[in-house]
LOFI-601290 format. One record per residue (C-alpha): residue in three letters; x, y, z. Coordinates in steps of 0.02 Angstrom, whole numbers, plus 50000, padded with zeros to 5 digits. Layout:
BEGIN
+-----+-------+-------+-------+
: res :     X :     Y :     Z :
+-----+-------+-------+-------+
: ala :     X :     Y :     Z :
...
+-----+-------+-------+-------+
END
This chain:
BEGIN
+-----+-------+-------+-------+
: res :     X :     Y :     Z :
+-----+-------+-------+-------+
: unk : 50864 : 50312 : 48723 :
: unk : 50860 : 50201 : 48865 :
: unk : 50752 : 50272 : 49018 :
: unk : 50838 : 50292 : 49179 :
: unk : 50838 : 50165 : 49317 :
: unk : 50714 : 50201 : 49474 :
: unk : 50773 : 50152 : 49619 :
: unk : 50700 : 50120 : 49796 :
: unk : 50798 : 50236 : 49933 :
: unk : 50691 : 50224 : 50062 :
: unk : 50547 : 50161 : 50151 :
: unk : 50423 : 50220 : 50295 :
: unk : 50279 : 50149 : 50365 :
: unk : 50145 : 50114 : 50514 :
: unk : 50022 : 49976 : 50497 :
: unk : 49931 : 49845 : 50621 :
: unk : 50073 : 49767 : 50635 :
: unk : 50166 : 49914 : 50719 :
: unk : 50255 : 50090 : 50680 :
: unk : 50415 : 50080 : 50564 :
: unk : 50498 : 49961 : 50423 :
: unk : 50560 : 49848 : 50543 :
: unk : 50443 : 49819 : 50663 :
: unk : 50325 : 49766 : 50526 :
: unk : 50452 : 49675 : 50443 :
: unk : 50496 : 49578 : 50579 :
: unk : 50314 : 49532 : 50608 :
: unk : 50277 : 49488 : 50435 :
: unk : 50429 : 49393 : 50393 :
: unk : 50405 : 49297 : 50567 :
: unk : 50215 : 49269 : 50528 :
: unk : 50123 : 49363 : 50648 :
: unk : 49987 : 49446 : 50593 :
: unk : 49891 : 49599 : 50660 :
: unk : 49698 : 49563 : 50644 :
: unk : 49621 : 49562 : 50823 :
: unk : 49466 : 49607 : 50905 :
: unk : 49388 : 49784 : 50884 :
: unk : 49357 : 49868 : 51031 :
: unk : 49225 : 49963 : 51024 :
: unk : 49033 : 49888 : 51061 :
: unk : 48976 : 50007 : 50905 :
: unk : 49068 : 49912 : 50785 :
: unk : 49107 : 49739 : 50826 :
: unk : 49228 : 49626 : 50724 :
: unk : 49398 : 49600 : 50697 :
: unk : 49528 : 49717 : 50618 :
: unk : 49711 : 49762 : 50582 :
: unk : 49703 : 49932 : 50687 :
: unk : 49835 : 50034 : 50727 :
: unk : 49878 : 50052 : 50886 :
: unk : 49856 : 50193 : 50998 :
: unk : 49983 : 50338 : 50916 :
: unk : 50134 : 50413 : 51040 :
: unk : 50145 : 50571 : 51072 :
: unk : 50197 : 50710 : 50927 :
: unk : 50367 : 50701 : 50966 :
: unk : 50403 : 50498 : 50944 :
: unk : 50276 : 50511 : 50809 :
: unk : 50337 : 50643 : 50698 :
: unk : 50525 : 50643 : 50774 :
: unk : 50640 : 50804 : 50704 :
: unk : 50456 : 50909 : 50696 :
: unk : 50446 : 51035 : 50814 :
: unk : 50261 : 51110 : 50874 :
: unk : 50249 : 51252 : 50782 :
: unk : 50294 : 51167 : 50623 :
: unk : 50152 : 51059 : 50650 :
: unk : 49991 : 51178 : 50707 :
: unk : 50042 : 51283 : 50526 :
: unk : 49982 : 51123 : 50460 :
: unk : 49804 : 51145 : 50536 :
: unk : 49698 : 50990 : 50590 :
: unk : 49766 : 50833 : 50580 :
: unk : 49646 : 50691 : 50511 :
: unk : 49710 : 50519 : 50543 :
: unk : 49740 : 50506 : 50333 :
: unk : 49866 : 50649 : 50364 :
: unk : 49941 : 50592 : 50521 :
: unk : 49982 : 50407 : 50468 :
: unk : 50067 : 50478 : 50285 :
: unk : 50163 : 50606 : 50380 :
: unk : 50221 : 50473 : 50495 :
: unk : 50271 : 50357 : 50358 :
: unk : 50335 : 50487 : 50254 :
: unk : 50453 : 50575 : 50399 :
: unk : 50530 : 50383 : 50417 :
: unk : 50560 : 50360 : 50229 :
: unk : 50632 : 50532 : 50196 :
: unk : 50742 : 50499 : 50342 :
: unk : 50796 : 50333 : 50297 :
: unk : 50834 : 50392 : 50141 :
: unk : 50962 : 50509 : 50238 :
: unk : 50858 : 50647 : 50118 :
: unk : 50794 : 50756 : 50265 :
: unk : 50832 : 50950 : 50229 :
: unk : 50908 : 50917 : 50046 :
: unk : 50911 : 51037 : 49937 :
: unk : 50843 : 50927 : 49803 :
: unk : 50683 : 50913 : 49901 :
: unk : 50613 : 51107 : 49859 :
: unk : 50605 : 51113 : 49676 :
: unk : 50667 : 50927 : 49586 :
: unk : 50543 : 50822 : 49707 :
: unk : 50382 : 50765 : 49683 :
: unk : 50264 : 50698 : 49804 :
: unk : 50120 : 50570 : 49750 :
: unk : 49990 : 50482 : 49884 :
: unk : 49855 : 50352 : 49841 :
: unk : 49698 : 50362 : 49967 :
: unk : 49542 : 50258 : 49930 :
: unk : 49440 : 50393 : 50018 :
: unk : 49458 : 50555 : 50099 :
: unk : 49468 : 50608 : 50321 :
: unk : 49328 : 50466 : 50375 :
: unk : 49349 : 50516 : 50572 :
: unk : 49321 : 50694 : 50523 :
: unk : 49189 : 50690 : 50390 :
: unk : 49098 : 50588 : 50547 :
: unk : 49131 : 50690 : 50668 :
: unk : 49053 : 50837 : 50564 :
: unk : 48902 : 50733 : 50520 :
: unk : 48872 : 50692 : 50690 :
: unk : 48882 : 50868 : 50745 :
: unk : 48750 : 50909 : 50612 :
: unk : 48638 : 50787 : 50604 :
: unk : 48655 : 50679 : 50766 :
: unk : 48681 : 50841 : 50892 :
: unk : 48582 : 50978 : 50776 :
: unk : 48732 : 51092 : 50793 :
: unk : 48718 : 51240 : 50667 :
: unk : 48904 : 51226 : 50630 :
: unk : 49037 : 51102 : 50604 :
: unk : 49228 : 51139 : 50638 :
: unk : 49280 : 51268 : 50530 :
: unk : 49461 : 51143 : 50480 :
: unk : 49326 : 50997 : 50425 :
: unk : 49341 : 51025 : 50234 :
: unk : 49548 : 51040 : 50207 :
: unk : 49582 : 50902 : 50354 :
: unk : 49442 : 50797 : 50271 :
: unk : 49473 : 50815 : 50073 :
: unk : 49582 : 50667 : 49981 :
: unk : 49704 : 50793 : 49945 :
: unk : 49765 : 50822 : 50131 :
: unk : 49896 : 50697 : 50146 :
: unk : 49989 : 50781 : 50000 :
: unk : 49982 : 50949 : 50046 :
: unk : 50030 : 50924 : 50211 :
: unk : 50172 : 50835 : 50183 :
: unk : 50218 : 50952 : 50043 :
: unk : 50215 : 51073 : 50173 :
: unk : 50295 : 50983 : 50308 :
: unk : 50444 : 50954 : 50210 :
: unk : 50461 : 51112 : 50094 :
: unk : 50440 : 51011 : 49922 :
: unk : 50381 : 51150 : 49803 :
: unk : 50371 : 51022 : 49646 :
: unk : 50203 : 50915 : 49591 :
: unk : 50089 : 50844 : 49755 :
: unk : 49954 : 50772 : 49728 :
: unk : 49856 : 50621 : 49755 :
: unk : 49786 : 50473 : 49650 :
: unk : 49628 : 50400 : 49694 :
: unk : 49593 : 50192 : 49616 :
: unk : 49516 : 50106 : 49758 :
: unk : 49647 : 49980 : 49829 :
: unk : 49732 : 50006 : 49688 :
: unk : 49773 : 50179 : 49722 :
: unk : 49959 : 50171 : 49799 :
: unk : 50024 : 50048 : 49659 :
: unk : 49961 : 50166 : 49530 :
: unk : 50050 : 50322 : 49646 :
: unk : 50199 : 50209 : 49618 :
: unk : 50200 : 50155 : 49456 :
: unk : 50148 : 50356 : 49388 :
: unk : 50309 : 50423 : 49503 :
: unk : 50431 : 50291 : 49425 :
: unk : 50373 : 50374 : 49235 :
: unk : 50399 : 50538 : 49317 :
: unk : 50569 : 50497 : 49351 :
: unk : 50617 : 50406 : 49182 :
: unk : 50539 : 50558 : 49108 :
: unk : 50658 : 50690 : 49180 :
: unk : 50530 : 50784 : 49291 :
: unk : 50591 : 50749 : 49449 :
: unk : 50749 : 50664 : 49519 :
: unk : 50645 : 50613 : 49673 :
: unk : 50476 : 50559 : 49726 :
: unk : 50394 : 50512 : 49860 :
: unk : 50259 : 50393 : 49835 :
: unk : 50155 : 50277 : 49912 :
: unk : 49985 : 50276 : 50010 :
: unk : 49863 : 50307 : 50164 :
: unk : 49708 : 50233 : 50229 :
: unk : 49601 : 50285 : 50391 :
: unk : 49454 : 50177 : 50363 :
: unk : 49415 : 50105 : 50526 :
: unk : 49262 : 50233 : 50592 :
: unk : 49106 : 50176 : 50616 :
: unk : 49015 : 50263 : 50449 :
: unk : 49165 : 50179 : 50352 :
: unk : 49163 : 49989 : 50438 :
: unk : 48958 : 49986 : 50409 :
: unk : 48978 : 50038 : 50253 :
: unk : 49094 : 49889 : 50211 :
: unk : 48997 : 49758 : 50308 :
: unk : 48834 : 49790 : 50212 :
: unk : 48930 : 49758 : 50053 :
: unk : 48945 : 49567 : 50117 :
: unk : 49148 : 49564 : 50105 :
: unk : 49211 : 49571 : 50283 :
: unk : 49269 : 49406 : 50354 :
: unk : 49210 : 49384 : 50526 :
: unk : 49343 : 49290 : 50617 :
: unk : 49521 : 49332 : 50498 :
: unk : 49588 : 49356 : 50331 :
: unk : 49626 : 49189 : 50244 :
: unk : 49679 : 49202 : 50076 :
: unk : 49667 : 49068 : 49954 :
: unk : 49612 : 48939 : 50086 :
: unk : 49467 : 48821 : 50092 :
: unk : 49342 : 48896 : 50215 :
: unk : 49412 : 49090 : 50186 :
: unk : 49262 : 49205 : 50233 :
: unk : 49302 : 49384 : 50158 :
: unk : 49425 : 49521 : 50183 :
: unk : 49472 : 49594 : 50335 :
: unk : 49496 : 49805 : 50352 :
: unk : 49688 : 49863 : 50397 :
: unk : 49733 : 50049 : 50425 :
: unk : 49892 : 50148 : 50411 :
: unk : 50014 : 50196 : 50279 :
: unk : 50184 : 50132 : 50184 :
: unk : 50273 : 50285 : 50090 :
: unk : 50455 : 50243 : 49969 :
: unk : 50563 : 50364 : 49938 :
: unk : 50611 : 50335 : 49733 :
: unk : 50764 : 50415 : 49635 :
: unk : 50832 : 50416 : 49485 :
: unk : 50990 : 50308 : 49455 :
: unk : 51097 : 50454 : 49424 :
: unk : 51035 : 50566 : 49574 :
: unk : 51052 : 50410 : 49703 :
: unk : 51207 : 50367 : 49648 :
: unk : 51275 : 50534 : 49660 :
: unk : 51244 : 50565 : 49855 :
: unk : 51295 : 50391 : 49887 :
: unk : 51135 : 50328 : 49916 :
: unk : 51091 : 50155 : 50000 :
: unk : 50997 : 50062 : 49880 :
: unk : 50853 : 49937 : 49921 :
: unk : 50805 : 49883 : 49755 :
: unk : 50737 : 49950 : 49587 :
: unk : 50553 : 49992 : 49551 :
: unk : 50573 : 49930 : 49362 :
: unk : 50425 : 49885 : 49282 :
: unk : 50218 : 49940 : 49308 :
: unk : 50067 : 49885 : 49192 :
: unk : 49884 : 49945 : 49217 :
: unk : 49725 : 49892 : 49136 :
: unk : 49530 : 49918 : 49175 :
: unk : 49419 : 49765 : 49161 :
: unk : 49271 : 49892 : 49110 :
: unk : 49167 : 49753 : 49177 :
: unk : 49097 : 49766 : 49362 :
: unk : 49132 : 49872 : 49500 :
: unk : 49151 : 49751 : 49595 :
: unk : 49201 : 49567 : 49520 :
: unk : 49372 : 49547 : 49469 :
: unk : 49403 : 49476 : 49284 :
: unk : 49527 : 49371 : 49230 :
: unk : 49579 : 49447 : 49063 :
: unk : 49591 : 49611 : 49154 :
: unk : 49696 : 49563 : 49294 :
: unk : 49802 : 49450 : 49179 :
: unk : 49846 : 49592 : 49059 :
: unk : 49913 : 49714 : 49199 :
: unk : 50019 : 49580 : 49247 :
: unk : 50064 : 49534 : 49075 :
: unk : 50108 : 49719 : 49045 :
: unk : 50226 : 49744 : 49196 :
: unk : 50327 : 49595 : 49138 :
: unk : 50364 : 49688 : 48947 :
: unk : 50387 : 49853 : 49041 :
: unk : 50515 : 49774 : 49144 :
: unk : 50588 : 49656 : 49015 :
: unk : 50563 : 49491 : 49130 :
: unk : 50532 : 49324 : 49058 :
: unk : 50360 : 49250 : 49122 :
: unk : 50449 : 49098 : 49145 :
: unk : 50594 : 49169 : 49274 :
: unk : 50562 : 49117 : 49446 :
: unk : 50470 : 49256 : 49530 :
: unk : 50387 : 49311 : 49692 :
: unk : 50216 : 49349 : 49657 :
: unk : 50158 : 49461 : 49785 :
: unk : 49962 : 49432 : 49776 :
: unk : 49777 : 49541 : 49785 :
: unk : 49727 : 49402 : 49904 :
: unk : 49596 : 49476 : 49979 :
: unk : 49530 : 49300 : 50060 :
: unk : 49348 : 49353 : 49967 :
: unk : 49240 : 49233 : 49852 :
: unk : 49285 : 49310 : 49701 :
: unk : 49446 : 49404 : 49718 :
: unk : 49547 : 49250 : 49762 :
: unk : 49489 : 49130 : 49596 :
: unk : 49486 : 49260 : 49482 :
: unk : 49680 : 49299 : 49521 :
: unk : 49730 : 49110 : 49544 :
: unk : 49633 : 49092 : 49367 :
: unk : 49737 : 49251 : 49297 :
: unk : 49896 : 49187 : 49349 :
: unk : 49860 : 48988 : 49271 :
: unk : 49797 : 49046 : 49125 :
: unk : 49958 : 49195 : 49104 :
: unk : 50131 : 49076 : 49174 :
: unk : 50039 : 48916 : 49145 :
: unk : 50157 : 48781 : 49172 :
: unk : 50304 : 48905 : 49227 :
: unk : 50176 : 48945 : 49396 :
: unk : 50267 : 48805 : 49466 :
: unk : 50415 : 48904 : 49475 :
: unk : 50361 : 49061 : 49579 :
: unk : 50303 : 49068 : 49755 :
: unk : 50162 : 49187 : 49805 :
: unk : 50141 : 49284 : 49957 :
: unk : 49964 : 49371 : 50022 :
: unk : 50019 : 49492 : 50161 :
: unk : 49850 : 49554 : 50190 :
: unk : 49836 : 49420 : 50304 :
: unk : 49952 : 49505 : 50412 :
: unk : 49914 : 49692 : 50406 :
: unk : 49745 : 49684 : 50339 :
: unk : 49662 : 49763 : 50186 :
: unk : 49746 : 49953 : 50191 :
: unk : 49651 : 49986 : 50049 :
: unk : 49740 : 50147 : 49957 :
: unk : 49883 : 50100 : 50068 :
: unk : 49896 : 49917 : 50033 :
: unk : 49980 : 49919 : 49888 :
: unk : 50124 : 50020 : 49937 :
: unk : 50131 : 49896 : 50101 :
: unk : 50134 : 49746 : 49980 :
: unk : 50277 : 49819 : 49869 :
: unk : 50386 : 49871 : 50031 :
: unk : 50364 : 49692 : 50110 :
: unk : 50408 : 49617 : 49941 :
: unk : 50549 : 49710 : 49903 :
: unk : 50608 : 49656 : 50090 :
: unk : 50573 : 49487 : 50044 :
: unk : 50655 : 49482 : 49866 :
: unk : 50809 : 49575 : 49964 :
: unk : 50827 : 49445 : 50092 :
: unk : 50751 : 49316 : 49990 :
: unk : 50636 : 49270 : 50146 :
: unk : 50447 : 49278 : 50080 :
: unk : 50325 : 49293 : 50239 :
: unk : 50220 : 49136 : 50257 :
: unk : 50019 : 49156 : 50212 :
: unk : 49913 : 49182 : 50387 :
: unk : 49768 : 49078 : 50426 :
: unk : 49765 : 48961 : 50304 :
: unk : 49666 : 48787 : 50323 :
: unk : 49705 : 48706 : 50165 :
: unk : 49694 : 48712 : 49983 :
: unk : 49535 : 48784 : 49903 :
: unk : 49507 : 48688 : 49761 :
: unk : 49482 : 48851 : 49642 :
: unk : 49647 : 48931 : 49712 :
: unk : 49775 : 48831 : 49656 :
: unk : 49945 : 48906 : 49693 :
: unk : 50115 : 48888 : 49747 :
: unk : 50077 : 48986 : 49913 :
: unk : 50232 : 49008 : 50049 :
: unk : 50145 : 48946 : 50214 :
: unk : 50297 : 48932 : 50313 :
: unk : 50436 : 49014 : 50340 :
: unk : 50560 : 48951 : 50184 :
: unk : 50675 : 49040 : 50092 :
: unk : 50633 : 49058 : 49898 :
: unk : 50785 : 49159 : 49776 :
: unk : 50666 : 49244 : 49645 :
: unk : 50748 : 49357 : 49499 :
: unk : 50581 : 49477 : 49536 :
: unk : 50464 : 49539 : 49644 :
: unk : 50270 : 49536 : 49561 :
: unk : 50157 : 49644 : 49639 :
: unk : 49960 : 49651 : 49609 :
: unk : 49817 : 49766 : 49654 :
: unk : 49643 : 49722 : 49592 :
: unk : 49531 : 49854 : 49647 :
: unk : 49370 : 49877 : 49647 :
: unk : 49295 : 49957 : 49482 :
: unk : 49406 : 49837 : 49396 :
: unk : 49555 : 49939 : 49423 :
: unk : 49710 : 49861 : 49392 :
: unk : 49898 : 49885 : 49436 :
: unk : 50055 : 49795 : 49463 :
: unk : 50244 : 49833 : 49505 :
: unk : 50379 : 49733 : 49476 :
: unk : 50554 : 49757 : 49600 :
: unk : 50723 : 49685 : 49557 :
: unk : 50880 : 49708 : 49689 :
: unk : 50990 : 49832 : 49692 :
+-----+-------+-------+-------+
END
């Protein structure tokens, strides 16, 4: 029995690069990136931050006030998955369906949990010597949040939860809603990914683990000098074939193949065998040649090891058929979202594969001689059959999506 097609229906998101699909598409396809300055003296270097939010009603449009104090305290996790989610759910003209309360599912990826609020706790505790914290810091703070308060937000009564695999964590979301839906448990899901990473606690963290790039995010280049943090979220609204078509859905493309692996190796060096087998697998689950002209949408982290381990993973998997694809690395544009990245990456690419426009590589100074790929650096337009989509997250985590047109 074949398994039903999953198809994309719609798409929200709010990133560095600005709030909604097109604003960030327009940025990305046009090649300008996000990473600036941070602002604050506490934590210097550069970042793809979010910009101030609007008020409630341009950010959560359709919501009124009540709706949103039942939902409690509002970490910035919540509030940038809520925002993406309201725009996807929208888009996909699925607002107030009936399908939504018992046939939908929700699933998030998060890398961590409420970082402003677990901080602002701590600080209250150990930095003030306050007895007490506020009495909202455990449900705003836990991983879970983003879930449950969209569950609530929109009345879905079916499976929400969230999935938790470093920056991997939003490609998995994906990948496990698509077997959802081929499985018959829910005609809809909405999946993707949040990431509120940018507190102090959170950016120290990641600068004494040696990976944060100090002037940008340059992927694959000579001279590239680590990763660079992003915040925000990218949420897709999927269907099954049957259900879109029956409500005369607009279609952006099909989510049709995902392959996972776990190097088992390091938690935090990337190996080739690992990375190539994910890949490997989302080409048999989606039944495309290695050898038909793909865009690869890469990891590209702009780090010391990321970047040769997935150049070496992709030589040693297409080998002479690399020629053929072009690859992409928009985390030089909206920085690393971590558990929302991948979801970002997959939205851009299926953009890109839609309009077959890949947006150019950021920041990059020339060939590295261990990265030897067919990068897009300018504007150009490429026809691929399929979009290729990698996450290679820490712990050796590994997932990829592949997207073909409607």
């Amino acid at each position: 029995m074949t398994a039903p097609r999953v198809l994309v229906t719609g798409m929200g998101c709010v990133s560095g690069l600005g709030r909604g699909v097109a604003e960030n598409w327009r940025r990305a396809r046009g090649g300008d990136g996000a990473i600036r300055a941070l602002l604050s003296p506490e934590a210097p270097g550069v970042a793809a931050w979010a910009q101030d939010p609007p008020g409630d009603e341009a950010r959560f449009p359709g919501v009124d006030a009540d709706r949103l104090r039942r939902l409690g305290r509002l970490d910035p996790l919540s509030a940038f998955a809520l925002e993406a989610a309201i725009e996807a759910v929208a888009d996909a003209g699925l607002d107030g369906h009936t399908s939504l309360a018992h046939r939908t599912a929700i699933l998030l990826g998060c890398g961590s949990g409420g970082n402003a609020t677990i901080e602002t706790a701590y600080e209250r505790l150990f930095g003030q010597r306050q007895a007490k914290v506020h009495p909202q810091t455990i449900p705003s703070s836990m991983i879970a949040a983003p879930a449950a308060h969209l569950s609530m937000l929109l009345g879905v009564h079916g499976p929400a939860f969230t999935l938790s695999s470093a920056c991997a964590s939003s490609a998995h979301a994906l990948g496990e809603a698509m077997h959802m839906i081929r499985a018959g448990r829910s005609d809809v899901v909405i999946a993707g990914g949040a990431e509120a990473c940018l507190t102090l606690g959170s950016l120290t963290g990641w600068r004494s683990l040696g990976v944060l790039a100090p002037d940008t995010c340059r992927p694959f280049s000579q001279d590239r000098k680590g990763m660079v943090l992003g915040e925000g979220a990218a949420v897709l609204v999927l269907e099954s074939e049957s259900h879109a078509l029956a409500r005369g859905a607009a279609v952006y493309g099909e989510l049709a193949g995902y392959g996972l692996s776990s190097d088992a190796g390091h938690m935090t060096a990337p190996d080739v065998a690992g990375i190539a087998a994910a890949i490997s697998a989302a080409h048999e689950d989606a039944g495309l040649a290695l050898d038909a002209p793909a865009l690869y949408s890469s990891h590209g982290t702009g780090t010391a090891l990321n970047d040769p381990a997935e150049t070496a993973a992709l030589q040693r998997l297409y080998g002479a058929s690399l020629a053929r694809h072009r690859v992409i690395a928009t985390k030089s544009a909206h920085g690393h979202m971590i558990g929302a990245t991948a979801a970002m990456e997959f939205m851009l690419g299926l953009l890109a594969l839609r309009e077959n426009t890949p947006p150019p590589v950021l920041n990059h100074l020339g060939p590295a001689p261990d990265c030897d790929l067919p990068l897009v650096l300018k504007p150009q337009p490429f026809e691929a059959e399929a979009l290729v989509s990698a996450s290679i997250a820490f712990g050796g985590l590994n997932a990829v999506l592949i997207g073909r047109r409607a």
